[in-house]
C-alpha positions in Angstrom: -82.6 23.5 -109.3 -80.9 20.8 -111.3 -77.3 20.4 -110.0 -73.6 20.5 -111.9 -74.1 16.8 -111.4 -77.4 16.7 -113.5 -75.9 18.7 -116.4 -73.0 17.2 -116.7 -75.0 13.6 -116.8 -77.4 15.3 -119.5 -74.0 16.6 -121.7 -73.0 12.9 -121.7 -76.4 11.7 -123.0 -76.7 14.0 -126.1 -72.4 13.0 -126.7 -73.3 9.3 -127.6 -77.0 10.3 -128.5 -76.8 13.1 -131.1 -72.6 14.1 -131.4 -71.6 12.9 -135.3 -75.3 13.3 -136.4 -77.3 16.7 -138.2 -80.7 17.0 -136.2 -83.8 18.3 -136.9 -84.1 21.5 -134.8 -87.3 22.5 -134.0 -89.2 25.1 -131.7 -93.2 23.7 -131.4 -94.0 25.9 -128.7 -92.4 28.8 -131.2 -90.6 30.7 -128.7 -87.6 29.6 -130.1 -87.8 29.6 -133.8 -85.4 31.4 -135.2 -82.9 29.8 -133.1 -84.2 26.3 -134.2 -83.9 27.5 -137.8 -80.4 28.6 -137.4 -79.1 25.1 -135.9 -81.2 22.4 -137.8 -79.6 20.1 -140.0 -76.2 21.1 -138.8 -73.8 18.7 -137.5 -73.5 17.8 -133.6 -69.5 18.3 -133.1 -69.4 18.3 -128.9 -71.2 18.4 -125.7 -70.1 19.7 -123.0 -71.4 21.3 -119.7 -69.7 23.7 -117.1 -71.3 24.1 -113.8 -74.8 24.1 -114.3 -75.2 25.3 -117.7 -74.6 23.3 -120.8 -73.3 24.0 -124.4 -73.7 21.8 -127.5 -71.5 22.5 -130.4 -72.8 22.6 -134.0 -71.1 23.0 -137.7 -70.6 26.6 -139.0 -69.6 27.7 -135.3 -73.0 27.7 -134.0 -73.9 26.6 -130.3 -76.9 26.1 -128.3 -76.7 27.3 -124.5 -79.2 25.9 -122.0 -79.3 26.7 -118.5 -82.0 24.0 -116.7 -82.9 26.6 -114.4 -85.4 25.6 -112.0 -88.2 24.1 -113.8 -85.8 22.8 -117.0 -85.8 19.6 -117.8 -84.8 17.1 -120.9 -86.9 13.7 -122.4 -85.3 11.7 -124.3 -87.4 9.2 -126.5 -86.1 6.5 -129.5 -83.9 4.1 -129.1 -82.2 5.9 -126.1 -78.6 4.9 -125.5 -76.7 5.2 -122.1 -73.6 6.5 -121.5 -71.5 3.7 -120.3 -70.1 6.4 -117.6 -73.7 6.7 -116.4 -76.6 5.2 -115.0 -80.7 5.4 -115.7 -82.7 3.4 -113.6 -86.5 2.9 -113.9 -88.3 3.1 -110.8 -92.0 3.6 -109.6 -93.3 6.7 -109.5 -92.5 8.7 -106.2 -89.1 6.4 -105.8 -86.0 8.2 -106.2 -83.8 6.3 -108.6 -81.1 4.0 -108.3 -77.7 3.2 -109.2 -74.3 2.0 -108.0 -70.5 2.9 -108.5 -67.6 0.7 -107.9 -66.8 2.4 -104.8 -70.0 1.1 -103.4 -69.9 -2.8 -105.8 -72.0 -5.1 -103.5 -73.3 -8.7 -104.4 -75.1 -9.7 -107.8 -77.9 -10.6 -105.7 -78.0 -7.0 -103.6 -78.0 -5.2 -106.6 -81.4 -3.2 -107.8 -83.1 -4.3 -110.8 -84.2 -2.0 -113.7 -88.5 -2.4 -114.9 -86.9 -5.7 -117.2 -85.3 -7.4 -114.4 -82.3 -7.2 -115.3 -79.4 -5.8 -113.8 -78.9 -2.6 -114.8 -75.0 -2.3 -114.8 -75.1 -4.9 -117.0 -77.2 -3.7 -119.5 -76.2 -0.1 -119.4 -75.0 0.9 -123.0 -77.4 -0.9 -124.6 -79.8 1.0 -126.8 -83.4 0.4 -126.3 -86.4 1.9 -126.9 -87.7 4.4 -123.8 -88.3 7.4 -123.0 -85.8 9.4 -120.1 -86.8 12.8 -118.5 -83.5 14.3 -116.9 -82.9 17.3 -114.6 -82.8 17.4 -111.0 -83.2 13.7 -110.8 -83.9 10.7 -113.3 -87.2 9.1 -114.3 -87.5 6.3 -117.1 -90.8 5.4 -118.3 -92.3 3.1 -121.0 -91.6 4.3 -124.5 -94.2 5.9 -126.6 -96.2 4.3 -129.0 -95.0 6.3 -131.7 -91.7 7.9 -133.0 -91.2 10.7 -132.5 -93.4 10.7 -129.8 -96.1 14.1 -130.0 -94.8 17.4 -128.0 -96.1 17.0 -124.9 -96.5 20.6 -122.9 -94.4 23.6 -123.9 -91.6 22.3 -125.8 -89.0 25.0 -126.2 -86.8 23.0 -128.2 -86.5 19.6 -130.1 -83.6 17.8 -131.5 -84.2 14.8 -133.8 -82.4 12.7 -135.3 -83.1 8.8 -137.0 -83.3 7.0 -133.6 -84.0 10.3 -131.0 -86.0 12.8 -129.7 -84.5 15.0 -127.4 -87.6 17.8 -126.1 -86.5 20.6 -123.4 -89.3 22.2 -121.4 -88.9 25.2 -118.8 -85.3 26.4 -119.2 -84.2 29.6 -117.9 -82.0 29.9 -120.8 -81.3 28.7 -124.0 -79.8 30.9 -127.3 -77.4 30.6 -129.6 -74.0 31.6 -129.5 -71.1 32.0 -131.6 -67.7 31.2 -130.3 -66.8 33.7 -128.8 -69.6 34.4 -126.6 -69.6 31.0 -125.9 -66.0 31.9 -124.5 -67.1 35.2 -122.5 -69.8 33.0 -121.0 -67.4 30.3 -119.3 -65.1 33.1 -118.4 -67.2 33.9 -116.6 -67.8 30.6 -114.5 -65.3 29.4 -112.1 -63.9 26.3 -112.6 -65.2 22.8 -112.6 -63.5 19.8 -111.3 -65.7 17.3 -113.7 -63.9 19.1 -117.0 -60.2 19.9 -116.0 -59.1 18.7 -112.1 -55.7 20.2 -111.6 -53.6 22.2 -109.0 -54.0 25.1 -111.1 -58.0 25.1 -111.3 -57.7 23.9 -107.8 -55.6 27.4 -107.2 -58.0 29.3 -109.2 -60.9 28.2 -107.4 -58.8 29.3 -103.8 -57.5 32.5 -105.0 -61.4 33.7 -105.7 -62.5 32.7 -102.6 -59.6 34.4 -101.0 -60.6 37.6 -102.1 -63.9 37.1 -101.0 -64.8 38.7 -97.3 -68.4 37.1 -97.8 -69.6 33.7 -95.8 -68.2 30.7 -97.2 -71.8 29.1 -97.3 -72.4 32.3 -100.0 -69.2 31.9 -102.1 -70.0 28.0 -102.6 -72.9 29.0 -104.2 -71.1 31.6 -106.5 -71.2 30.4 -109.8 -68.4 32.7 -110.8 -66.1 31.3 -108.1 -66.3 27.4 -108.7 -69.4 25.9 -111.0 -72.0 23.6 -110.3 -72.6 23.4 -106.4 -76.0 24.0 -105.5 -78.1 24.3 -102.2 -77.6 20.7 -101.4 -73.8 20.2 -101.9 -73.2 23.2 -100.4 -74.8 22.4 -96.8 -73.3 18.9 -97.0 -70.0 19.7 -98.3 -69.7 22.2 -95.1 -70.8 20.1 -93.0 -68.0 17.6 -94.1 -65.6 20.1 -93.4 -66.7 21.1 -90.0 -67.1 24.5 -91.6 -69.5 27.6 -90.4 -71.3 28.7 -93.3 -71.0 32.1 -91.8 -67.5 32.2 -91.6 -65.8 34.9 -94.0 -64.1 33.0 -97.0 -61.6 35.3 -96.8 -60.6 34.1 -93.2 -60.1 30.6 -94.1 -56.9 28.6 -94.2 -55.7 28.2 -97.6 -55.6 24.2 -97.0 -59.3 24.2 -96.1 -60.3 25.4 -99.1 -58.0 23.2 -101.3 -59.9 20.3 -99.5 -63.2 21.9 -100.2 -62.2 21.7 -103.8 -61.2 18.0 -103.3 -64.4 17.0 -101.6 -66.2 19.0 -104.7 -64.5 16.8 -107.4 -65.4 13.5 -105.1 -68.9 14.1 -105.2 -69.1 15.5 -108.0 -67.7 12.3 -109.5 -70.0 10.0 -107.6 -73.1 12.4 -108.3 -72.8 12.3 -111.7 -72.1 8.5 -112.2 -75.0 6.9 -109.9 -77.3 9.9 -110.5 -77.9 10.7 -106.7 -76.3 13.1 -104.3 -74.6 10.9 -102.1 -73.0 12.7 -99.5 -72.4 10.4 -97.0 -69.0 8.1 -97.3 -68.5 4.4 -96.2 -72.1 3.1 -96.4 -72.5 -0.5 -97.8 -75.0 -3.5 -97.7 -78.1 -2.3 -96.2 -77.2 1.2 -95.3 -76.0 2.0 -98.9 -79.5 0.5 -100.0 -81.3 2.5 -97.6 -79.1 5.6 -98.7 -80.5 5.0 -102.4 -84.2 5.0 -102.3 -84.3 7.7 -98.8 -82.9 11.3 -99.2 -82.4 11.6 -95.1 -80.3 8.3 -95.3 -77.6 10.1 -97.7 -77.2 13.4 -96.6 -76.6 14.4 -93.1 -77.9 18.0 -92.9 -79.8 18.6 -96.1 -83.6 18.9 -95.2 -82.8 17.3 -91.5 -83.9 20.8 -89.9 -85.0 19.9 -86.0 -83.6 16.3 -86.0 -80.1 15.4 -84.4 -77.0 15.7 -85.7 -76.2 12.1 -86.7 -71.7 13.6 -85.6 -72.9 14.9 -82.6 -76.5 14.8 -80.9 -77.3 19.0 -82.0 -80.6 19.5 -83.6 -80.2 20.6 -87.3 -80.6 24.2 -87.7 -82.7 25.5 -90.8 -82.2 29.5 -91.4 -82.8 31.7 -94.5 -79.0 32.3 -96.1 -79.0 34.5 -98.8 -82.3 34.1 -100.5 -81.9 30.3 -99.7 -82.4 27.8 -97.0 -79.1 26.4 -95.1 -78.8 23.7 -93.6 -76.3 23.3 -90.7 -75.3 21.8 -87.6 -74.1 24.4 -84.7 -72.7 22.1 -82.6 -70.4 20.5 -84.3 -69.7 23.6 -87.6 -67.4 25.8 -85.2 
């Protein structure tokens, strides 16, 4: 399942893609018709996304809510722009993608090279024509021949305007709401260090845990106490914080838990700007390289089950935790 990272990369796309235009809002696999019918031609006034779901704003107080779920997915096709706060990097099929923050600048030459051969930093921003699926992770291909492209597959949903096609296949949810429910809806969510990092959302997000006497590897993954972490950030997070996933939240040292938040908005950050859940801090040169195209060489628990602990020597324990797999290391998560 796509991650708050994912959505809030996809919410950036449709601001500088569709926001200020009236798109053509269609349904072609019909499920979604009379939703369609209600938002075409309407103005785009705002994108936004909390946690894992995302809400686009239209004229006449009319939004479109879309949880990814976990088959959703987005293509963009036109003349797809980029979010400068983002990056898109094509890559051969079976490569995970790339991408680079200044935290982790390196050497022109070091640098990976998008299918043009050029660098991509540089040219990020630049509309061209492509097509981009987005969810769990990124994939840029070669554009279609023809604009709009055909609906490919079950198309729930397809905005169009003069220069893109935006298609959404496989969500677990997508209506539209007025204003208010729009409201009820992120009510509630818990909050989410990407849209408003502050004390006070940092205190909101402690407060609920607090009163939780579940395991802190359950309330992480509690939509309704902070938004976005999925099964991924939330083994590596703990594992960053020395943290048992059993342990009851409401046990925990109220500092502990305001780092927790801190880490969140960390990775959050770098997660949505390079487009990968890197997890693991410091690497540069050939590690961070190594860390970009191999999952095991940015995380340090996540899908590691029965290798060592790369803090202390333990093998990497794999259990079922709540419907989901954990990741975790015994020895050194006391």
């Amino acid at each position: 399942m796509p991650e708050g990272h994912s959505v809030h990369r996809i919410a950036r796309q449709f601001a500088v893609n569709f926001v200020g235009t009236a798109p053509e809002v269609t349904s072609p696999q019909g499920r979604f018709a009379q939703g369609a019918a209600q938002l075409s031609g309407r103005e785009m006034l705002d994108a936004r996304a909390v946690g894992k779901q995302m809400f686009l704003e239209f004229a006449g107080e009319r939004w479109l809510r879309v949880h990814l779920g976990i088959y959703g997915a987005w293509d963009f096709a036109g003349d797809v722009r980029v979010d400068p706060s983002i990056q898109i990097h094509g890559q051969a099929p079976g490569r995970t993608k790339l991408g680079q923050t200044g935290e982790y600048s390196r050497p022109e030459s070091a640098r990976p090279l998008d299918r043009d051969g050029e660098d991509s930093v540089a040219s990020i921003g630049a509309p061209r024509r492509t097509r981009v699926r987005m969810a769990e992770s990124d994939r840029e291909t070669a554009a279609p021949a023809a604009f709009p492209p055909e609906p490919v597959g079950q198309v729930r949903v397809r905005l169009l305007n003069e220069l893109v096609c935006a298609d959404l296949r496989g969500p677990s949810a997508c209506e539209v709401l007025t204003p208010g429910e729009v409201d009820a809806v992120i009510q509630r969510l818990g909050p989410d260090p990407a849209n408003v990092n502050t004390p006070a959302e940092r205190d909101r997000f402690v407060e609920r845990a607090l009163r939780k006497r579940t395991p802190i590897g359950l309330v992480l993954m509690d939509q309704s106490v902070i938004a976005g972490i999925g099964n991924v950030y939330r083994a590596e997070m703990l594992f960053r914080a020395e943290l048992n996933p059993h342990t009851p939240a409401n046990t925990i040292d109220r500092s502990v838990l305001e780092a927790l938040w801190d880490d969140w908005a960390h990775l959050l950050e770098i997660g949505i700007t390079v487009g990968q859940m890197m997890t693991i801090d410091g690497l540069s040169g050939e590690e961070y390289q190594r860390a970009l195209v191999d999952r095991d060489e940015r995380h340090s628990v996540y899908k590691l089950e029965g290798t060592p602990c790369k803090r202390c020597g333990t093998n990497i324990v794999l259990e079922e935790f709540g419907a989901r797999k954990l990741y975790w290391c015994p020895g050194c998560q006391t």
